[in-house]
C-alpha positions as CSV (number, residue, x, y, z in Angstrom):
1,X,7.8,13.1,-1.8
2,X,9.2,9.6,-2.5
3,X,9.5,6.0,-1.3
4,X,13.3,5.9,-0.7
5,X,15.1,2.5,-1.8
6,X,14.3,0.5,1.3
7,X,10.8,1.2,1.4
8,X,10.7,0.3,-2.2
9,X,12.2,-3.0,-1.6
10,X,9.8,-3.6,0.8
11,X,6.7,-2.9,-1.2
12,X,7.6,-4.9,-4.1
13,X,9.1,-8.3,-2.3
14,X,5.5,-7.7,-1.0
15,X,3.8,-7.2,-4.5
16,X,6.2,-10.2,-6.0
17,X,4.3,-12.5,-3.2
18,X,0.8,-11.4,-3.8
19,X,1.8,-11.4,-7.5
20,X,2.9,-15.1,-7.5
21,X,-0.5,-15.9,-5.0
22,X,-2.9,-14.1,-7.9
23,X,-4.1,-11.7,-6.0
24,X,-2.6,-8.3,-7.5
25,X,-1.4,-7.9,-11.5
26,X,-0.6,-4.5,-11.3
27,X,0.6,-1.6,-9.5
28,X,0.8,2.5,-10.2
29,X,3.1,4.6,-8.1
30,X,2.3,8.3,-7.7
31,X,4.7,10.4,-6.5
32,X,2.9,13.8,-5.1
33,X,4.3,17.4,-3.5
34,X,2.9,16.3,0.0
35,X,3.0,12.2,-0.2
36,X,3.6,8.9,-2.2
37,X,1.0,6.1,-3.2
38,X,1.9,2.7,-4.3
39,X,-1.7,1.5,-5.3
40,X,-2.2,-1.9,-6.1
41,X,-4.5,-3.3,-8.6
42,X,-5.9,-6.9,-9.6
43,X,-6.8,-5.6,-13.3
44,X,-5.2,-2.2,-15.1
45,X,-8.7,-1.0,-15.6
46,X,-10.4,-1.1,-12.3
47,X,-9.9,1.1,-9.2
48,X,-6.9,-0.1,-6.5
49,X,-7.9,-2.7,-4.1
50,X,-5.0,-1.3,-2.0
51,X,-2.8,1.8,-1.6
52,X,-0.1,2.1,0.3
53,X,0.6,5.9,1.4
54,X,3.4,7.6,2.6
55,X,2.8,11.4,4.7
56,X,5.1,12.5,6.1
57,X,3.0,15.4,7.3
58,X,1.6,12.4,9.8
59,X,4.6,11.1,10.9
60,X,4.5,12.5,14.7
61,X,0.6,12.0,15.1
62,X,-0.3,8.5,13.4
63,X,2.7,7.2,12.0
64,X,3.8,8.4,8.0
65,X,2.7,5.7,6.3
66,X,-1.0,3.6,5.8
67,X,-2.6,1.1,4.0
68,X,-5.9,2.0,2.4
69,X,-8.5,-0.4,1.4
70,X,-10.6,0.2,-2.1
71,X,-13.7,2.3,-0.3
72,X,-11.2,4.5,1.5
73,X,-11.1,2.9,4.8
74,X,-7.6,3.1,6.9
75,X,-6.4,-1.0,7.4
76,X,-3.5,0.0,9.4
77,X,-1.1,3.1,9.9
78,X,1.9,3.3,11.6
79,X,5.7,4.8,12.4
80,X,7.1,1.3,10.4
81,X,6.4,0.8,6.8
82,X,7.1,-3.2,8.0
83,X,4.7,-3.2,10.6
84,X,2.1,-1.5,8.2
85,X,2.7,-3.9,5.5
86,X,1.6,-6.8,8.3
87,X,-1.5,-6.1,8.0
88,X,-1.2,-8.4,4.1
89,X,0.1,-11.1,6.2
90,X,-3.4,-12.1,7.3
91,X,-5.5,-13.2,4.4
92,X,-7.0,-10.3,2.7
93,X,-9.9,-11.2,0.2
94,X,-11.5,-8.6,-1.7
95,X,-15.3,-9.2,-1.2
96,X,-17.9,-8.1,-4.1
97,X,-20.6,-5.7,-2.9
């Protein structure tokens, strides 16, 4: 599974914003048999703060793609990958436990 070009675009106009804010420095994409993770990173070494997944096998139930927070919580899921990516336009801080 793969982000097609579109989808790509997407993601990274929003990674060059949050990039130029200083809140993300780094990103891994994964693609897997069954989905594709864009995961998002403020240092190389740490765990993501943010992944955004694409499943297809979800598509007719919640919506194909999601963003997940660091402790595994769902932040938004949806049909859209723009709609999903919304959920960055609010201010998103990452808050030390």
């Amino acid at each position: 599974m793969r982000f097609d070009r579109l989808e790509l675009d997407q993601i990274l106009r929003l990674y060059g914003r949050m990039v130029a804010a200083n809140e993300w420095r780094d990103y891994a994409i994964d693609h897997l048999t069954d989905r594709a993770v864009f995961s998002v990173f403020r240092r190389a070494s740490e765990v993501p703060l943010f992944q955004i997944v694409k499943d297809p096998k979800l598509a007719r139930r919640q919506g194909a793609f999601a963003v997940i927070a660091a402790g595994g919580r769902i932040l938004k899921r949806g049909q859209e990958l723009g709609r999903v990516l919304g959920v960055f336009d609010a201010k998103l801080k990452v808050v030390e436990a």
